[in-house]
Structures are given as C-alpha cells and as structure tokens.
N, CA, C and O of each residue as an XYZ file, in Angstrom:
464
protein
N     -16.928    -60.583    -10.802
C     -17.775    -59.580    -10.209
C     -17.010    -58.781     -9.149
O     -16.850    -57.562     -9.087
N     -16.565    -59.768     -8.312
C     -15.398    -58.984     -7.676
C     -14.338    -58.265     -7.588
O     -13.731    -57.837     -6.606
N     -14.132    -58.148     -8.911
C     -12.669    -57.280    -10.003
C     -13.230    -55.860    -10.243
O     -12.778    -54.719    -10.140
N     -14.440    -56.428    -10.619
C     -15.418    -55.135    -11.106
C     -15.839    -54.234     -9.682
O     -15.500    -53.051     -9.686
N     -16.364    -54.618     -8.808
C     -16.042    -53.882     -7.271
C     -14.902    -53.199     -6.994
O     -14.840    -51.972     -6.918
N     -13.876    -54.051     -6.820
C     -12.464    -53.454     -6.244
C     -12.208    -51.990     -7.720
O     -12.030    -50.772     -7.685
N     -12.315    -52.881     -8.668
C     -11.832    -51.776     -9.889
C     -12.549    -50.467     -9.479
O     -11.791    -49.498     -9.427
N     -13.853    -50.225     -9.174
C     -15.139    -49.600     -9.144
C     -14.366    -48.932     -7.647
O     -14.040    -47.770     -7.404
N     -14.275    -49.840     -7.032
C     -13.663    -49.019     -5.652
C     -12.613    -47.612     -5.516
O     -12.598    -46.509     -4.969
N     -11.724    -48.516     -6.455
C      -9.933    -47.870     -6.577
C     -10.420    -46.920     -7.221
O     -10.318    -45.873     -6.581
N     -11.038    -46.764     -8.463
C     -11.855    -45.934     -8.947
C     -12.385    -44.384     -8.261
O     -11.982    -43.223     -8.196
N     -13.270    -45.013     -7.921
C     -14.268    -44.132     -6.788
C     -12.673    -43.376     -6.004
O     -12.486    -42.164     -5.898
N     -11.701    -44.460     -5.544
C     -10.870    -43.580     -4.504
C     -10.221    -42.531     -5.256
O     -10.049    -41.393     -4.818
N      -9.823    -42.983     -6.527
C      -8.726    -41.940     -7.350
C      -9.763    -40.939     -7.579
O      -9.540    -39.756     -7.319
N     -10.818    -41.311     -8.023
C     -11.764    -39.643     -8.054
C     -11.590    -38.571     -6.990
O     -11.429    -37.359     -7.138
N     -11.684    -39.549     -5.510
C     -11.511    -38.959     -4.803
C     -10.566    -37.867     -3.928
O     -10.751    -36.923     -3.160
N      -9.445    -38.591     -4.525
C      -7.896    -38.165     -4.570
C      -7.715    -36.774     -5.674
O      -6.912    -35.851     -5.541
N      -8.592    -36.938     -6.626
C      -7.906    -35.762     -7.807
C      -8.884    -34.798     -7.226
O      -8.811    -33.625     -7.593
N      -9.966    -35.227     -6.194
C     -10.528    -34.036     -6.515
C     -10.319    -33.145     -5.074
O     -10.705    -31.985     -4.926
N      -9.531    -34.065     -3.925
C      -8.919    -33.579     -2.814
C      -7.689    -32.475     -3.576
O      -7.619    -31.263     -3.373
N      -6.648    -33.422     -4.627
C      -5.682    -32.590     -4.917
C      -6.184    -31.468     -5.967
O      -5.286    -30.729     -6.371
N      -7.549    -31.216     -6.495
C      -7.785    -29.901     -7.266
C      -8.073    -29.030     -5.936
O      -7.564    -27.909     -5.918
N      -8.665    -29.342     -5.076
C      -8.927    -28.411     -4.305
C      -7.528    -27.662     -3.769
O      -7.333    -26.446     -3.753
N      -6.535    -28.798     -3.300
C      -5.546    -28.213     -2.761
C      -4.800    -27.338     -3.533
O      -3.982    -26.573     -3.021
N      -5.086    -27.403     -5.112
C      -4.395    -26.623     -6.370
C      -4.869    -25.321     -6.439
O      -4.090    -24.369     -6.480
N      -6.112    -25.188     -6.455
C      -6.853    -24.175     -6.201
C      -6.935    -23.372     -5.180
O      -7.592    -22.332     -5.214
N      -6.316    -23.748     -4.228
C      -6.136    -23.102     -2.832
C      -5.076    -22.256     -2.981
O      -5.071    -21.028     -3.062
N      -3.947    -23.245     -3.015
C      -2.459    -23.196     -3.544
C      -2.490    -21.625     -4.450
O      -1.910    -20.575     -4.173
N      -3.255    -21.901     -5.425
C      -3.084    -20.635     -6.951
C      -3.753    -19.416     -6.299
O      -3.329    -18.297     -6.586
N      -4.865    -19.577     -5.360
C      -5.145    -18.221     -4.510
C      -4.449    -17.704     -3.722
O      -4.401    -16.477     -3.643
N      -3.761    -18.476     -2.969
C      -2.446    -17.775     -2.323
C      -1.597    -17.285     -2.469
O      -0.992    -16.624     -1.626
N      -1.177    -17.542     -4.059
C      -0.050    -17.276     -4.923
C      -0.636    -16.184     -5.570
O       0.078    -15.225     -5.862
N      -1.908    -16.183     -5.855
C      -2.222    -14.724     -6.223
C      -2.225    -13.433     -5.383
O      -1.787    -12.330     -5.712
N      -2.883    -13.848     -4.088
C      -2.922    -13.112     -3.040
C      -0.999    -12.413     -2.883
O      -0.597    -11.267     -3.086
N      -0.401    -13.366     -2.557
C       0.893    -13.077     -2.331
C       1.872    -12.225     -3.432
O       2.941    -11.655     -3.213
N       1.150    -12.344     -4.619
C       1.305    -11.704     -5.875
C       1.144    -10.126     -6.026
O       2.014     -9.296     -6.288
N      -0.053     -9.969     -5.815
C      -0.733     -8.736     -5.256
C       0.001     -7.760     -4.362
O       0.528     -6.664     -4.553
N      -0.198     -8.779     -3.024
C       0.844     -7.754     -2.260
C       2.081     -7.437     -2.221
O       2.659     -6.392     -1.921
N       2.443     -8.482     -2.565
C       4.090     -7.980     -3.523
C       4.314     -6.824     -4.624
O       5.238     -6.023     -4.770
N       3.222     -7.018     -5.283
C       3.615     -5.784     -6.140
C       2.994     -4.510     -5.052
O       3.839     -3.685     -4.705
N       2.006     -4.382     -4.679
C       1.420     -2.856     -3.585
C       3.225     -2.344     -2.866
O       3.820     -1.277     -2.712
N       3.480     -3.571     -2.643
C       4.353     -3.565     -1.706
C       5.459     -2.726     -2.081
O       5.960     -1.696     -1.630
N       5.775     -3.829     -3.472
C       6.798     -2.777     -4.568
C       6.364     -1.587     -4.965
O       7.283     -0.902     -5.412
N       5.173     -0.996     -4.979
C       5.208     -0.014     -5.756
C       5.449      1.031     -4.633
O       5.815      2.175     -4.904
N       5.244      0.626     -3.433
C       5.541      1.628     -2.316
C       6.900      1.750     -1.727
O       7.262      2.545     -0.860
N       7.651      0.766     -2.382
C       9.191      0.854     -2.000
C       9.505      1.848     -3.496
O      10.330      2.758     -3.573
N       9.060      1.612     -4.031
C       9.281      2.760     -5.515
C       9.113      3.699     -5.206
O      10.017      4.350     -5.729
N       8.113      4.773     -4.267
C       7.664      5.974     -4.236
C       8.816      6.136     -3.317
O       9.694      6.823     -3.839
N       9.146      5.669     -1.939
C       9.651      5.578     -1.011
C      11.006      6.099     -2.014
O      11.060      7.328     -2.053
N      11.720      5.647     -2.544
C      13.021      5.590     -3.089
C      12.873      6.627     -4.111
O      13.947      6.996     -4.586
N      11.985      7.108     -4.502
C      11.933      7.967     -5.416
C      11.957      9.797     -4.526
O      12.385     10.924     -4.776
N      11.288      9.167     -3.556
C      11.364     10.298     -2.558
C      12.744     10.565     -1.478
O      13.280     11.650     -1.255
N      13.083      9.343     -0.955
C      15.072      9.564     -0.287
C      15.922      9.980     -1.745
O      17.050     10.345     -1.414
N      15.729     10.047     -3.372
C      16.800      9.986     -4.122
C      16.493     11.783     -4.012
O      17.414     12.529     -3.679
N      15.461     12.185     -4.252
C      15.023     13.754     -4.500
C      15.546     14.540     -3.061
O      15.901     15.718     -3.098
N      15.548     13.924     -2.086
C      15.839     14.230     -0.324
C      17.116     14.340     -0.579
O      17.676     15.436     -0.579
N      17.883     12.936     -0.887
C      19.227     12.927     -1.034
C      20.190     13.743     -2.199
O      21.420     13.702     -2.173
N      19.392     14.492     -3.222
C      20.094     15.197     -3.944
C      19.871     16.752     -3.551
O      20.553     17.705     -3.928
N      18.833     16.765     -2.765
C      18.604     18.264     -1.940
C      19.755     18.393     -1.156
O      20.483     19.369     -1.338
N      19.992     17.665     -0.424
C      20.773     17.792      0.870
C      22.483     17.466      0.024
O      23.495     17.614      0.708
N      22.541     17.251     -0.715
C      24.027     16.507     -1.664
C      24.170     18.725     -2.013
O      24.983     19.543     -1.582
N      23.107     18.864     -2.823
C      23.276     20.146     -3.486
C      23.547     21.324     -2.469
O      24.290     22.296     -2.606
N      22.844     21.014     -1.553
C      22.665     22.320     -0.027
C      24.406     21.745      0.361
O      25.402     22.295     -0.110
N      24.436     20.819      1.091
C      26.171     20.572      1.495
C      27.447     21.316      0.128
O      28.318     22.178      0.246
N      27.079     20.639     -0.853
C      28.543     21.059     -1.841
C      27.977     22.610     -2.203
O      28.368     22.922     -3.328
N      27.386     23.383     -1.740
C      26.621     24.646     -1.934
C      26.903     25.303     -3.536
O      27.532     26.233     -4.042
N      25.900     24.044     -4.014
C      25.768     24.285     -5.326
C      24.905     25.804     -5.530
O      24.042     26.041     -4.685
N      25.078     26.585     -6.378
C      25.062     27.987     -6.542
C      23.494     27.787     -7.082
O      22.699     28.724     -7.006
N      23.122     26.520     -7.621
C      21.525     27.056     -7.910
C      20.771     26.911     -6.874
O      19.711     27.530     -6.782
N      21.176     26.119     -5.985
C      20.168     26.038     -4.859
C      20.353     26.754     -3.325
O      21.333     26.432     -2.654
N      19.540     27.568     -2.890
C      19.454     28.505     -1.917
C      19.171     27.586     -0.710
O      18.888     26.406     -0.918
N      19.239     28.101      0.599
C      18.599     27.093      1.231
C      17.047     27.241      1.298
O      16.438     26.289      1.787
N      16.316     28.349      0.856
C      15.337     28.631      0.946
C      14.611     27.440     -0.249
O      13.547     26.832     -0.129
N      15.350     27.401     -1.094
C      14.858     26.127     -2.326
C      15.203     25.136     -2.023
O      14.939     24.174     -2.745
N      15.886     24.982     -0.905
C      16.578     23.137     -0.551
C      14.968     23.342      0.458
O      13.997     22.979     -0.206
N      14.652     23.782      1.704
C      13.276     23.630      2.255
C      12.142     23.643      1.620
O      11.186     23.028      2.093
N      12.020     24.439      0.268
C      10.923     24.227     -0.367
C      11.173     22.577     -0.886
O      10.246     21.824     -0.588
N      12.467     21.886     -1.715
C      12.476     20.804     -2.362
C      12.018     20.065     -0.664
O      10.851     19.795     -0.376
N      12.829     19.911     -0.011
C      12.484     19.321      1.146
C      10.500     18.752      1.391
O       9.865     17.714      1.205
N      10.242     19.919      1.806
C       8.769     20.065      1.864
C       7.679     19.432      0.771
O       6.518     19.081      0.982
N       8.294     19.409     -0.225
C       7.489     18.827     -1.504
C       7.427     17.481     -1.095
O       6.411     16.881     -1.445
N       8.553     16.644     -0.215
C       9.047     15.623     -0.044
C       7.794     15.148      0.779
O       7.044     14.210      0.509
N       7.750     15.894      1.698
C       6.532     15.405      2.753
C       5.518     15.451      2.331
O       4.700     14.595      2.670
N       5.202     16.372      1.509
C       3.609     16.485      0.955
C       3.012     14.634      0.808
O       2.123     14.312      1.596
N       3.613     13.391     -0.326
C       3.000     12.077     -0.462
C       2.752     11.720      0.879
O       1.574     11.419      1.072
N       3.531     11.652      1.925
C       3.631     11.313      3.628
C       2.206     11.726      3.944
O       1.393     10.834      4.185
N       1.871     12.857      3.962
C       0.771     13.753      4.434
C      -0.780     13.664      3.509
O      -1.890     13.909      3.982
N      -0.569     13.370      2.512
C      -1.525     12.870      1.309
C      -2.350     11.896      1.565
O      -3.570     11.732      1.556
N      -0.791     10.875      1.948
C      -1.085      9.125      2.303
C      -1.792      8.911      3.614
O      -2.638      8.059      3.885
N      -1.282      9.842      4.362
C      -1.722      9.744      5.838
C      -3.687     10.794      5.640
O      -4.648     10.143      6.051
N      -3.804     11.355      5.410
C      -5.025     12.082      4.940
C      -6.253     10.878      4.358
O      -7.441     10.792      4.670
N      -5.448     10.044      3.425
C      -5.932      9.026      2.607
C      -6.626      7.803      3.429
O      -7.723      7.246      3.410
N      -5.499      7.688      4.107
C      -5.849      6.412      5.547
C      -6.487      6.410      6.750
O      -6.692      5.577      7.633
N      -6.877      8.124      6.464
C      -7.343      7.977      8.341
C      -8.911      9.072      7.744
O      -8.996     10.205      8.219
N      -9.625      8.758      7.088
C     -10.679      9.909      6.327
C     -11.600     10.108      8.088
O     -12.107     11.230      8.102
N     -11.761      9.683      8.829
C     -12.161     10.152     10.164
C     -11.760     10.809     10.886
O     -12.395     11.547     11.640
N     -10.323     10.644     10.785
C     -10.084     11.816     11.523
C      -9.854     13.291     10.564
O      -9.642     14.360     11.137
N      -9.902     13.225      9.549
C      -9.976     14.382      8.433
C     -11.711     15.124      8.498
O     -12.087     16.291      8.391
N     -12.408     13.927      8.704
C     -14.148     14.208      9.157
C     -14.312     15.214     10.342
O     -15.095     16.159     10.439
N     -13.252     14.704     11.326
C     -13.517     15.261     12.918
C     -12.706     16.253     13.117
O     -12.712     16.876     14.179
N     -11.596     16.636     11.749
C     -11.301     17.949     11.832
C     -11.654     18.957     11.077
O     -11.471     20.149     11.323
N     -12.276     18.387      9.951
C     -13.240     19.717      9.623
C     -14.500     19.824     10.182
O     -15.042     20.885      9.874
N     -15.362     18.879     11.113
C     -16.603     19.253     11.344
C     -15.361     20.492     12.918
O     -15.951     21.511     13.278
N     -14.353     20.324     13.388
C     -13.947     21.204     14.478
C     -13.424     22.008     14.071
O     -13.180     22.714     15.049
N     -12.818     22.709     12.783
C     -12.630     23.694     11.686
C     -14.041     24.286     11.862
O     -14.083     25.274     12.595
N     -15.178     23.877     11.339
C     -16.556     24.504     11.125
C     -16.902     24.915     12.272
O     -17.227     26.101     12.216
N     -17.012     24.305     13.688
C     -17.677     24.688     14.885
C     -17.078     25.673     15.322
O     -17.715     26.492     15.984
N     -15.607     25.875     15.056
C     -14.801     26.757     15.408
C     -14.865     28.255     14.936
O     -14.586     29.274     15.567
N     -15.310     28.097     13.647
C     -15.458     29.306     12.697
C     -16.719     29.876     12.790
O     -16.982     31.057     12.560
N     -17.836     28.618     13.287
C     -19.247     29.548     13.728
C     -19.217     30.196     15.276
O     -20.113     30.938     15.681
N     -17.735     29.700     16.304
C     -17.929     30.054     17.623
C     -17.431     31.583     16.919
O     -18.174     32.560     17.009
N     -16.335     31.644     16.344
C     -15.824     32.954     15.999
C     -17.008     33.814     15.459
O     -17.009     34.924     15.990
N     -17.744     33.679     14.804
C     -18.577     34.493     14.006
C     -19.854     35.105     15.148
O     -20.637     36.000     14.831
N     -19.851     34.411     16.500
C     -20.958     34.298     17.448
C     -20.091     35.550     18.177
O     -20.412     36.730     18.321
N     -18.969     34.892     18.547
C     -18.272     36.667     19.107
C     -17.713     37.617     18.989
O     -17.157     38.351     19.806
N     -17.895     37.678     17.402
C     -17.238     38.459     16.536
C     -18.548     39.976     16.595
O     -18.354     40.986     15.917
C-alpha cells in the first residue's frame, strides 16, 4: 500500500515538474517570437537605411567625379528624395503633432481671411 503512495506521490511530483517545465517552454517560445519580430522590424529598417546612404553615396560619388549627367541641381534634387522616407517616418510617428499643425495652418488662414 505504501509503494502505491510513494509511486502515486513521485507521480503527482513528475506531473508537476512537466507541467512547471511546459510553462517555462512556453514562455521561452514567446520570447523567441517576440525577439523574432523585432529582429526582423529591425532588419527591415537597416534595409531602407542602407538603401538610402547607397543612393546618397552614389549622388555625392557622381557630383565629386563630375559625372556629366548629373548637375548639381540633380545631385540636390537626388539628395532631397533622400529625406523625403526621414520626413514620411517622422509625420507617421508623431500624428499629433501633424493634428496641431494643421488645426494652426487652419486658424491661421481664417485670421488671414478676417483681415484680408
């Protein structure tokens, strides 16, 4: 009877054990997803990033060896295209203060119209 207890015990403990270590597995695989995730966001923003210094860096390569197709007036336009994602991204992230400058765009344009 007493075999059958202890057995019943050890038992009961190993249940207890697999189901401490599923939890910790399951924890474990969310973190690894989580960390997954932001690794790639992460990568894909070192991609844009690099895609944008290679286009910078062949502006400024072409403007120095004063390659004949490019003017400097077209090295500032390529330039400028450059900033546009910067300015997009930043527009994207801050939508309040994009709120609080067009409602001061609008107030501005009805003060004009009042002393016009």
């Amino acid at each position: 009877m007493q075999s059958k207890s202890s057995s019943l015990s050890s038992l009961s403990s190993l249940c207890e054990c697999l189901r401490s270590e599923r939890l910790l597995i399951n924890n474990e695989q969310t973190i690894l997803q989580n960390l997954s995730s932001k690794s790639q966001s992460e990568r894909k923003e070192i991609y844009k990033l690099t895609w944008i210094c290679r286009h910078e860096k062949a502006a400024l390569s072409k403007l120095i060896n004063s390659d004949p197709s490019v003017s400097p007036d077209n090295c500032c336009q390529l330039m400028a295209k450059s900033i546009l994602p910067s300015l997009l991204r930043y527009l994207h992230e801050a939508p309040k203060a994009v709120a609080e400058f067009l409602v001061a765009a609008e107030s501005l344009t009805q003060m004009c119209r009042l002393i016009s």
